[in-house]
C-alpha angles and dihedrals in degrees: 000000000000142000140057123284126213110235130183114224110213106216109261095049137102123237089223083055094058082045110056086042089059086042092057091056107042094042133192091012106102112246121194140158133240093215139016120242117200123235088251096053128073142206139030114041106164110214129209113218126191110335096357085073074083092051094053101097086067101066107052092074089061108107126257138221119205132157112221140203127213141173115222118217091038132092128181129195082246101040089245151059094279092077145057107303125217122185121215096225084183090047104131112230108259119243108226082228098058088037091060090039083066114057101068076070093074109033122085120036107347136160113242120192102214106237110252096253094068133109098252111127125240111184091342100309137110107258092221089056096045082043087048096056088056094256112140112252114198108178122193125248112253121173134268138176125242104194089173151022136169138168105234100170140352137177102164127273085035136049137162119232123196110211142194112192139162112253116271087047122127107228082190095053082047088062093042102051088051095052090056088040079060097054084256138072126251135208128199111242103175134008128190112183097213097185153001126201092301109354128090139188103239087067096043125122127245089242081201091064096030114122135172095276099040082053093048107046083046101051114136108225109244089239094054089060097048092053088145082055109087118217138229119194105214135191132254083251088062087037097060086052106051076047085070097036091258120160113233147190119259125169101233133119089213127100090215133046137165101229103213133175126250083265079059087245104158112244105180142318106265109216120190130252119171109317093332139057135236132216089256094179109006133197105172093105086059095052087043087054093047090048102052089046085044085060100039088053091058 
């Protein structure tokens, strides 16, 4: 098997935990998945099975949806529940108004700064465990995209955001730097990821319920998750050289194409190089393999 599945997280579980489920069952296929969801947090967690463990990367950079929940007037060392809470006894009371004024602020093309307990590397470290050892941990801002932002609910000191942001964004340093932006402070209390790039809750699976044939007959194709990815049909001819590595001619403006056969079964990403293009990830050998047990079988 190959392709990506669509898996609802329940809050209090980890996504390594979905993972290695899904793997169990699936051994010894590989099973990965394209973006972390906290323990805190719930919904769509996108999982690679097989070859498109290779594919994953791309995916991280789709964009995401999530609706959000925050308390106005707290701060913790983690932007969320999770850490250590303070509560601001002097935190003014936030107006809606003021609360809705705000968020064309952040939308757009903004500068986060990642809250410390995150898994960005510093020195080769994760920054929670250095966090967690009491070293400061200062990250540097970096850009994200906030496509959109709307108030869904609020009875102060909470409200609900929905969001939809560009991968790499925290969601928890979203809520944080409102709530200074507010002359307050702000902790995340509850996260859903409704969507990424294609997926979407609504279509995701119970993992607690998930077997071999349900993962099977709901396996996303490969191709259908890279739609910003265009696609070449080649030949058996070029086939049999991207089978040996070799760099070949395709008629494409793009730096990047998915190589597929004339069934659209993805046979590598085809990156260029010059005025030609090499197998950058490459799956032939696996088609080749499934079709000579397909032949042995029969």
């Amino acid at each position: 098997m190959f392709g990506f599945l669509n898996v609802a997280k329940p809050v209090g579980q980890t996504s390594r935990r979905v993972v290695d489920r899904v793997q169990a069952i699936m051994k010894p296929l590989k099973v990965g998945h394209t973006g972390t969801l906290d323990p805190l947090a719930s919904g769509v967690l996108v999982l690679a099975i097989g070859p498109a463990t290779r594919l994953a990367k791309y995916l991280l950079h789709h964009s995401k949806h999530y609706q959000a929940e925050f308390r106005l007037g707290c701060s913790s060392n983690t932007d969320d529940l999770e850490g250590e809470l303070n509560v601001l006894e002097s935190a003014a009371e936030v107006d809606r108004d003021a609360l809705i004024s705000a968020l064309p602020g952040f939308t757009g093309s903004i500068r986060q700064r990642p809250p410390a307990y995150s898994a960005i590397k510093v020195n080769g470290q994760r920054a929670y465990r250095l966090a967690r050892k009491g070293v400061a941990v200062e990250l540097a801002e970096r850009p994200v995209s906030i496509y959109e932002l709307e108030l869904i609910q609020y009875e102060y000191p909470d409200f609900k955001l929905a969001i939809h942001c560009s991968g790499g964004t925290y969601v928890r340093a979203l809520g944080r730097d409102l709530g200074i932006h507010l002359g307050s402070a702000a902790v995340m209390t509850g996260l859903c990821r409704t969507g990424v790039g294609e997926f979407r809750l609504q279509e995701s699976l119970d993992w607690s319920a998930l077997d071999k044939a349900t993962i099977e007959s709901n396996l996303c194709s490969p191709l259908d998750c890279l739609p910003e990815i265009p696609t070449v049909v080649v030949d058996l001819p070029v086939i049999s050289k991207l089978a040996n590595g070799t760099m070949v001619d395709l008629d494409h403006p793009a730096d990047l194409v998915a190589a597929v056969d004339n069934q659209q079964r993805l046979m590598a990403l085809m990156v260029r190089q010059g005025d030609l293009f090499r197998p950058g990830t490459n799956f032939v050998h696996y088609w080749l393999k499934r079709d000579y047990q397909s032949m042995e079988s029969s």
